[in-house]
N, C-alpha and C positions, 0 to 999 in steps of 0.2 A: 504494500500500500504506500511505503515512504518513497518508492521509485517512482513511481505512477504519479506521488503528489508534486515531485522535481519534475516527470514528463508535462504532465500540464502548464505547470508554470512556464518552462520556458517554450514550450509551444504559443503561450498567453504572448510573453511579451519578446517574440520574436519579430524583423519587421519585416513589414509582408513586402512581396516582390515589386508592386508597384510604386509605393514610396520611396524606397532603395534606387531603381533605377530613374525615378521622377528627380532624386537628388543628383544622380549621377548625370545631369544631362549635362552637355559644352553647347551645345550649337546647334539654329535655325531645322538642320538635318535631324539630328536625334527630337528634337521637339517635335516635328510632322511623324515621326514613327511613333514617339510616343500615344498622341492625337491619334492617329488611327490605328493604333494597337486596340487602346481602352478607348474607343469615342461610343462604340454601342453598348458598353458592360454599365448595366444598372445600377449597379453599387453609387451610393449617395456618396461613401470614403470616395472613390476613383473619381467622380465626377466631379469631387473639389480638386483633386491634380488636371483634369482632360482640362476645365475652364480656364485656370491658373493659366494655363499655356497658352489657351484660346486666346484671351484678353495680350499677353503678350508678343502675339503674331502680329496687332497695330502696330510695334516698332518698324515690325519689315512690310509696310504700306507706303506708298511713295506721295500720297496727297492727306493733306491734313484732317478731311474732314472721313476719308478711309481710316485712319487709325482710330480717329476718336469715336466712330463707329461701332467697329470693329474693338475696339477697348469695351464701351458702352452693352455692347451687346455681351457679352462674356459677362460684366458686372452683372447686368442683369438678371441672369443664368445665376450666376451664384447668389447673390442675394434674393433671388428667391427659393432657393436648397435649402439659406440659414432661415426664412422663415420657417417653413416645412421643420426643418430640425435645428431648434438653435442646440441644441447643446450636443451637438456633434463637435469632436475634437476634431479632426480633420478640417472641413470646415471653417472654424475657427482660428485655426494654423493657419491653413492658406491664405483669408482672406487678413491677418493681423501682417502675414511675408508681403503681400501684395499693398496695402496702404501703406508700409511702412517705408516699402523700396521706390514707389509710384513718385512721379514728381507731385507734386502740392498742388499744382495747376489744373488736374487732374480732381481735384476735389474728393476724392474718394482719403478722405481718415477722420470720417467721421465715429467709427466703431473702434479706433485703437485702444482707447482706455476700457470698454468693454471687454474685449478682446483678450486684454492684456490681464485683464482681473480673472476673467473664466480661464483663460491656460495656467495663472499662477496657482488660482484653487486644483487644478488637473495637478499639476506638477506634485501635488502638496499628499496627493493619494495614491493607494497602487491598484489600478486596477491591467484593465487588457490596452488600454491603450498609453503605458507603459513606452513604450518602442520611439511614442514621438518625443518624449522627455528632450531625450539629446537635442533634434532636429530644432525644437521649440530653442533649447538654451542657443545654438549653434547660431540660427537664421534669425532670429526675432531680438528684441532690445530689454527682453526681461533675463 
């Protein structure tokens, strides 16, 4: 039974394939394989990394009102995921990485301090989503 209860645990707080490789991206290329690796997987966790990307494809749009579009629409998409689930960690992550790195201009930081209060309480407990600890401390200003 004492092996089983070490099996679980670090099956709990292992991190799953998609996060791992969402972090490992360099470049334009690996974000599109990303994007349509996971763009049809249901999962509400993947769908905060497939947008995250989404929203960051405005960079490589060549007319200004292409990107802010193309930015807009991705926001959109995720902001309404976090209503659907505010207390998804994922989620939450993504959208505190993305205000936080966004220009200002951009107006999108208006949920940082929220953001930034629900990941600290996350950080403070152990549960399954354990895994984004690091990633939270690594990418984010808490």
């Amino acid at each position: 039974m004492y092996y089983l209860g070490i099996l679980l645990f670090l099956f709990q707080t292992s991190t799953p394939e998609y996060v791992g490789e969402y972090h490992d991206i360099k470049n334009k290329t690996q974000e599109l394989e990303y994007i349509a690796k996971y763009r049809e997987n249901k999962s509400t966790d993947i769908q905060a990394y497939v947008i995250s990307l989404e929203m960051k494809q405005a960079e490589y749009k060549a007319l200004p009102w292409q990107k802010l579009a193309t930015f807009n629409k991705g926001k959109h998409k995720l902001e309404l995921l976090i209503i659907k689930e505010p207390k998804n960690a994922n989620l939450r992550y993504v959208r505190l990485v993305m205000q936080e790195q966004l220009p200002k201009i951009l107006n999108y930081n208006s949920d940082i301090k929220h953001d930034k209060q629900f990941l600290s309480e996350l950080l403070k407990i152990k549960d399954s989503t354990d895994y984004l600890d690091t990633y939270i401390l690594n990418y984010t200003t808490l």
